[in-house]
LOLUMNU-321878 format. One record per residue: x, y, z of N, C-alpha, C in turn. Coordinates in steps of 0.001 Angstrom, whole numbers, padded with zeros to 6 digits, always signed. Last residue first. Layout:
<nodes>
XYZXYZXYZ;...
</nodes>
This chain:
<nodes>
+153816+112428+128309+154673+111581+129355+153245+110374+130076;+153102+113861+126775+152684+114654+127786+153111+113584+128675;+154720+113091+124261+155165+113987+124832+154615+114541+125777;+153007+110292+123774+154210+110349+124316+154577+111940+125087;+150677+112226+122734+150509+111360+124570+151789+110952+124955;+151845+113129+120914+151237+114314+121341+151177+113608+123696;+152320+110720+119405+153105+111156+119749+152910+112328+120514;+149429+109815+119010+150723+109039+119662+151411+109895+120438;+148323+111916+117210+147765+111857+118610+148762+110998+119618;+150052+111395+115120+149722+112553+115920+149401+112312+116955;+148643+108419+114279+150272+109149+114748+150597+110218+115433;+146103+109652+113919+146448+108627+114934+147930+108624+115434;+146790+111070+111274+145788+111700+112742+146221+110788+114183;+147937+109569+109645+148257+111145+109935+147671+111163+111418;+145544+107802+109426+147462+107176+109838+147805+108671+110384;+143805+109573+108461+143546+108640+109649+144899+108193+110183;+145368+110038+106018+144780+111234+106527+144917+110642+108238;+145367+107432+104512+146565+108315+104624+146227+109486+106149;+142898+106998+103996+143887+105784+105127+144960+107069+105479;+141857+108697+102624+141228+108455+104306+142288+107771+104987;+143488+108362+100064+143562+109403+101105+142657+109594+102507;+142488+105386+099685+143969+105626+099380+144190+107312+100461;+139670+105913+099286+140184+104712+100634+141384+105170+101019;+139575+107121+097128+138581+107793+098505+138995+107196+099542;+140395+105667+095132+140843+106944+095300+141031+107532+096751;+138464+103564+095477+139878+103511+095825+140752+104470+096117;+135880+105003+095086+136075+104246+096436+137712+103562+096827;+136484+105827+092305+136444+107037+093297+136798+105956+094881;+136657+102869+091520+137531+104176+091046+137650+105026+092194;+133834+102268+091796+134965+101551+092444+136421+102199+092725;+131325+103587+091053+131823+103835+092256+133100+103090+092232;+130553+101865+088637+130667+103484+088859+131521+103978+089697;+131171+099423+089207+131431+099548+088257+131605+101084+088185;+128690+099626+091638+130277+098650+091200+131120+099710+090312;+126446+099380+090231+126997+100597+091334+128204+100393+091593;+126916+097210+088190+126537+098835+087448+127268+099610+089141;+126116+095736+090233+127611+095087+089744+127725+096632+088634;+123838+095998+091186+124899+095899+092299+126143+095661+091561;+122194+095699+089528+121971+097115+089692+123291+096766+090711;+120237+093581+086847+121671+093830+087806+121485+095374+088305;+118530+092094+085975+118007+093173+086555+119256+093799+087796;+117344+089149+084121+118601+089560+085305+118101+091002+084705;+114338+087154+084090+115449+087979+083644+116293+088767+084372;+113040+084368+085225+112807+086266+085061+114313+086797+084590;+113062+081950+084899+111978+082482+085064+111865+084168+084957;+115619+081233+085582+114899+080343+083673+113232+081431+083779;+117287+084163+086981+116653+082933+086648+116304+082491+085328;+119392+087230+087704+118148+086579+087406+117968+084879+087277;+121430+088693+088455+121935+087463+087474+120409+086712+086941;+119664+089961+090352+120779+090499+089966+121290+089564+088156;+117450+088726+091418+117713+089751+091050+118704+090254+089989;+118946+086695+092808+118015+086357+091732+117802+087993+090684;+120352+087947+094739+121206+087098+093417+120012+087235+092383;+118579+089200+096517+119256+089727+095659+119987+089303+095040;+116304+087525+097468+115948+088147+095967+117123+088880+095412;+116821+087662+100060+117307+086421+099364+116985+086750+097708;+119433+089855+100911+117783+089892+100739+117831+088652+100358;+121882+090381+102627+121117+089155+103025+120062+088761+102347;+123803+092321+100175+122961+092285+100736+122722+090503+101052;+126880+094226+100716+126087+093533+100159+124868+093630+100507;+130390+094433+101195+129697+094974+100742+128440+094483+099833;+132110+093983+103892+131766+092503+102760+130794+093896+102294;+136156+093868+104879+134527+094837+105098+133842+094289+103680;+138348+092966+106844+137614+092318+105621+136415+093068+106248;+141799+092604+108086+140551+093013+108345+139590+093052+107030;+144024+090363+109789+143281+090999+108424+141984+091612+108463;+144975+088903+111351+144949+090057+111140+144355+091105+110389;+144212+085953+110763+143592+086818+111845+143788+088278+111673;+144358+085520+106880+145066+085620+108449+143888+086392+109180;+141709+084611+105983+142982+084562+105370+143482+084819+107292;+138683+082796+105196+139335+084110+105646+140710+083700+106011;+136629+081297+102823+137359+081026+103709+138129+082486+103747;+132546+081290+102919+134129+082076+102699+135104+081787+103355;+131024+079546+103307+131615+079240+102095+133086+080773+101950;+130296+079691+105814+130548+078862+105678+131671+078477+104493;+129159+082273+105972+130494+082367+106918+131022+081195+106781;+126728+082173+104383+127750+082455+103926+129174+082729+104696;+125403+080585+106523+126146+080502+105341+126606+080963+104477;+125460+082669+108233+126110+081721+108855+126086+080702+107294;+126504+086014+106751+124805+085101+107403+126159+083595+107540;+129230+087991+108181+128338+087452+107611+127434+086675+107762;+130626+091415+108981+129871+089955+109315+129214+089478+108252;+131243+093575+108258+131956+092821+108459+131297+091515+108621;+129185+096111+106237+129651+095210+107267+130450+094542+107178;+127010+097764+104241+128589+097552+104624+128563+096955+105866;+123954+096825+102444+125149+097301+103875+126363+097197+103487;+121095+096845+101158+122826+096729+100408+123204+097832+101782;+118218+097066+101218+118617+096097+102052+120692+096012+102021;+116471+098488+100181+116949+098778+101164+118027+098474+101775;+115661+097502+097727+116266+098529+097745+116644+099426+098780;+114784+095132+098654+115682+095008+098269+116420+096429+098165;+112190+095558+101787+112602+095851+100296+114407+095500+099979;+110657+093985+103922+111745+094434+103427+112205+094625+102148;+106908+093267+102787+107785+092682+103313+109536+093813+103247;+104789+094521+101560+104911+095159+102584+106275+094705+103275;+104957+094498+097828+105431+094048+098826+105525+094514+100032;+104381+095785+095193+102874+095299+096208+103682+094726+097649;+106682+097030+094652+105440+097792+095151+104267+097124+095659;+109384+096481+094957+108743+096061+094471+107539+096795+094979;+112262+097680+093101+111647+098030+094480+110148+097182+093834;+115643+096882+091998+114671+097057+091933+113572+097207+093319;+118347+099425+092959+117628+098058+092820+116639+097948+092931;+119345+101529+092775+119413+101200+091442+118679+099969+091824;+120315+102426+095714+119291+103525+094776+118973+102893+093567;+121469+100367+096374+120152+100694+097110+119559+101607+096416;+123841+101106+095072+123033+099944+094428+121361+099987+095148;+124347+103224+096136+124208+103762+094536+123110+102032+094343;+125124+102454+099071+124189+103426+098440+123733+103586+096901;+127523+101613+098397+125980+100251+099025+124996+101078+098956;+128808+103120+097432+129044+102241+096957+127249+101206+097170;+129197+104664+099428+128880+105289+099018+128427+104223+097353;+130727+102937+101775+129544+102946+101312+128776+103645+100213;+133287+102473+101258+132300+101583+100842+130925+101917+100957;+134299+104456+102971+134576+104459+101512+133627+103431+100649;+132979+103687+105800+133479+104899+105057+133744+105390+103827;+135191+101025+105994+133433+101474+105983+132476+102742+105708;+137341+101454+105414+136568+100684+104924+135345+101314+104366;+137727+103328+107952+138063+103711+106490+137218+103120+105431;+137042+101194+110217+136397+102968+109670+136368+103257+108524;+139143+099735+109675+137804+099341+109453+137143+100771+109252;+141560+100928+110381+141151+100553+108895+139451+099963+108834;+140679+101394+112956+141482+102610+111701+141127+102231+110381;+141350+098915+114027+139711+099805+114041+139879+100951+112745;+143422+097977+113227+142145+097344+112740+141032+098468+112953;+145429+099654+114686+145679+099530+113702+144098+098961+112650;+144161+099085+117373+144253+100886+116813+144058+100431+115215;+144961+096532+118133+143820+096744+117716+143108+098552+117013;+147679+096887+117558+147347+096184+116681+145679+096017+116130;+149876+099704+118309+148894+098570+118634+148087+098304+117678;+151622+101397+116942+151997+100251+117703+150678+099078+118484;+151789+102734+113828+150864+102553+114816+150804+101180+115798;+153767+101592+111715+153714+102681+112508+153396+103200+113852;+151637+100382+109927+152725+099499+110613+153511+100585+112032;+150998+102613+108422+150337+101741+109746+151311+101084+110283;+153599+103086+107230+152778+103685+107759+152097+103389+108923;+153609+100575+105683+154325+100987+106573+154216+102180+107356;+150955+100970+104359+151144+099910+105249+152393+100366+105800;+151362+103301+102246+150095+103325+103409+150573+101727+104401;+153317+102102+101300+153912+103440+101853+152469+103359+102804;+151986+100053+099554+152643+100069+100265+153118+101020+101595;+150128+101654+097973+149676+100278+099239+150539+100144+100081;+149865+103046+095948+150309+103731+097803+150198+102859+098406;+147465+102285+093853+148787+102748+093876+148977+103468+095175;+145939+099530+092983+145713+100008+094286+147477+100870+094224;+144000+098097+090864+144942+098433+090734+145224+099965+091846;+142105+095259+090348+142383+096528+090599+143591+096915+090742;+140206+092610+088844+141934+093144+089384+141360+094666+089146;+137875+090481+090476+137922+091769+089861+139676+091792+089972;+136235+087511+090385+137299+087915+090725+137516+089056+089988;+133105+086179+091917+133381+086907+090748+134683+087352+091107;+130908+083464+092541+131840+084655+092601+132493+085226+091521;+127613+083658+093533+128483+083534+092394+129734+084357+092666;
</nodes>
């Protein structure tokens, strides 16, 4: 199910020219993927702590199962379309197959959301938390540029 959130992201800019900064393109992606991944999780943690756990199940638990990654299951690589090559995209979730049902529930069990609550807590701080890692990481990487320019 999708769902469209507005946020409200203040430094976007000044953080992209910034990067923009950083002359290679794959520096530029790994930098931000770190960050990503880094700020998101604290995020895939709160829902792994809030989802339900089932107790007769020896099989993978749901309350294990909420990652940060880039990749996705081959259907769902089907139904997302991705924007430019450049772009870098970190998917915060889970493969369990119980975790929609879970979440939004069925005619058979009732919804038992815990991924859209860890959402909802965390999103604030995880923008906050993105807005000064990017900053910090741009800081650091520039530095280091210019430290290898000046040893020639």
């Amino acid at each position: 199910m999708l769902q469209v959130f507005e946020v409200k992201f203040e430094g976007g800019r000044e953080l992209e020219a910034a990067l923009a900064e950083i002359e290679r393109a794959a520096t530029r992606k790994s930098l931000a993927r770190r960050v990503l991944k880094r700020t998101a999780q604290p995020v895939a943690d709160k829902a792994n702590a809030t989802a339900p756990k089932d107790e007769d199940s020896t099989d993978k638990q749901l309350n294990e199962s909420y990652v940060v990654t880039s990749k996705l299951t081959k259907r769902q690589a089907a139904i997302e379309r991705r924007g430019n090559r450049d772009d870098v995209v970190m998917y915060v979730g889970t493969s369990h197959p119980a975790g929609v049902q879970q979440e939004f529930g069925n005619r058979r069990h009732g919804p038992q959301p815990h991924f859209r609550p860890a959402w909802d807590v965390g999103r604030d701080q995880m923008l906050e938390r993105m807005r000064q890692d990017l900053a910090m990481e741009i800081q650091k990487t520039l530095a280091r540029a210019r430290a290898k320019t000046a040893r020639g």
